[in-house]
N, C-alpha and C positions, 0 to 999 in steps of 0.2 A: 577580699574585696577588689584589689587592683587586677588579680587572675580573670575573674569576674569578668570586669569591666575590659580587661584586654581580647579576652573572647567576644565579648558582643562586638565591640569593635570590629575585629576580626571579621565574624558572620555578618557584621554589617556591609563588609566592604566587598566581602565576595556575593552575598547576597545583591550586593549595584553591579556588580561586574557581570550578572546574570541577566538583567536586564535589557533588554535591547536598548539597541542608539536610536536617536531619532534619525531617521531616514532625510536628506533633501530634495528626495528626489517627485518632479512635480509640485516643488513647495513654490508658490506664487512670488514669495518674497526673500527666493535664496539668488545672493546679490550677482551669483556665477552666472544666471541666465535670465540676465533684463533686457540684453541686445536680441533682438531678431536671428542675426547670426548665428551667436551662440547657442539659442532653442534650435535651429536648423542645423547645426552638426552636432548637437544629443540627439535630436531625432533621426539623422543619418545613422549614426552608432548605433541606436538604439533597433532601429531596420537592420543595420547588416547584421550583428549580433541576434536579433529573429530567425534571420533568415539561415544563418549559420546552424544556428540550433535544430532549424526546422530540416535541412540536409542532414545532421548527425541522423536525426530520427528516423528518415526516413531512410538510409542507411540503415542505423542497427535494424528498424523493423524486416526490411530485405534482406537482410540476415536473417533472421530469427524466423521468417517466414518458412522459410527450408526447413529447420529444424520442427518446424511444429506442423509440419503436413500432417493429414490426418486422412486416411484416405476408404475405401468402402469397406473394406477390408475389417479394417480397424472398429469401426463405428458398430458391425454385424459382431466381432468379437466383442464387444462394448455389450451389443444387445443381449447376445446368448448368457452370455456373464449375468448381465442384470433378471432375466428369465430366469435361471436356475439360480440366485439369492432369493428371489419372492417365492420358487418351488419349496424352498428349505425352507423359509421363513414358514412358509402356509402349514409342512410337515410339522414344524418346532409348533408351532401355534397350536395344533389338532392335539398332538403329543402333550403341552400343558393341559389343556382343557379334558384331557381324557386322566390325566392324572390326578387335576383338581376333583374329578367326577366320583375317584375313586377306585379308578382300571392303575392297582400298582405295577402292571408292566411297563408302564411308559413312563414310569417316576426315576427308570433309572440313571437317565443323564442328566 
């Protein structure tokens, strides 16, 4: 019984610790930001931290921009590619339908 009951406990306790917190942020009545001021240097932090972000991003993307060129080349080997899967495909297609028809030479793959 006390095993029991020290397990629940237990998953009780980490089951809250799973929980999220309550956030203050934007809370009308969180007593750190009743002065004017104070709303005006969260919302400065809150801009430059945007804006900071908004530079990483644009950053890695001009990075990654280079690596993921894709150029005419590529897109024509793309297409031949995908041409000869639908050629095979239509082949494999004709080949069942002639083996279901009852032609055993095309039942062997």
């Amino acid at each position: 019984m006390v095993m029991k009951l020290g397990s629940f406990i237990c998953a009780a306790m980490m089951g809250a610790s799973l929980l999220p917190a309550a956030a203050l942020a934007d809370d009308p009545r969180d007593p750190t930001m009743r002065s004017a001021a104070a709303r005006a240097r969260d919302s400065a932090i809150i801009k430059r931290m945007n804006q900071q972000q908004l530079a990483y991003v644009r950053q890695r993307d001009a990075r990654n921009r280079q690596s993921y060129r894709v150029t005419q080349s590529d897109r024509d080997a793309y297409a031949d590619a995908r041409a000869d899967y639908a050629r095979r495909m239509a082949d494999w297609r004709r080949a069942v339908a002639a083996c279901n028809a009852g032609r055993w030479e095309y039942c062997d793959n």
